[in-house]
N, C-alpha and C positions, 0 to 999 in steps of 0.2 A: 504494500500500500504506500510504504514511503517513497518507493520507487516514483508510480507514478503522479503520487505528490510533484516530486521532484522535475519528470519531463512536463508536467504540466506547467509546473512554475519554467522551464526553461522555451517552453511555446509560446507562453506570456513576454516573457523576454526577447522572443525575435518579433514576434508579433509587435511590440511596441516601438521596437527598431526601424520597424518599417511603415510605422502609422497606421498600422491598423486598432487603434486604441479600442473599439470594443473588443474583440475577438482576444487583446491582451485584457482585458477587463474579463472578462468571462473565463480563460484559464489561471486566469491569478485568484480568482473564486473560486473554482474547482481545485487547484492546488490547497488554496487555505484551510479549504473542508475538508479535503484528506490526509491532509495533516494532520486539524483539529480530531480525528477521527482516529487515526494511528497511535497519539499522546493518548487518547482515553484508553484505547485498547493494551496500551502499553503497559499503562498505567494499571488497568485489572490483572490482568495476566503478572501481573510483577507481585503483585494485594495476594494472589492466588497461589502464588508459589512461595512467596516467605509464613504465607497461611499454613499451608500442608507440608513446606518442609521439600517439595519433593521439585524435579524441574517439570516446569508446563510445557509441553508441544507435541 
């Protein structure tokens, strides 16, 4: 997921490069939330393995 977090912010990036400011407005959105989304998950799974002691995945 962080992955494409990641190329999403990096389409944002040429996209803006080249004036396309929605299209970078809309993958810099789409990066933001899968990032937001990766930190929560991270975040549980981390709550969930110092909880049981054991490794998650």
């Amino acid at each position: 997921m962080l992955k494409w977090a990641l190329i999403f912010f990096l389409i944002s990036i040429v996209a803006g490069f080249f004036g396309f400011s929605g299209v970078s407005a809309a993958a810099a959105g789409i990066a933001k939330v899968l990032f937001f989304i990766f930190i929560v998950l991270f975040a549980i799974f981390l709550v969930i393995a110092f909880a049981t002691g054991a490794m998650v995945l």
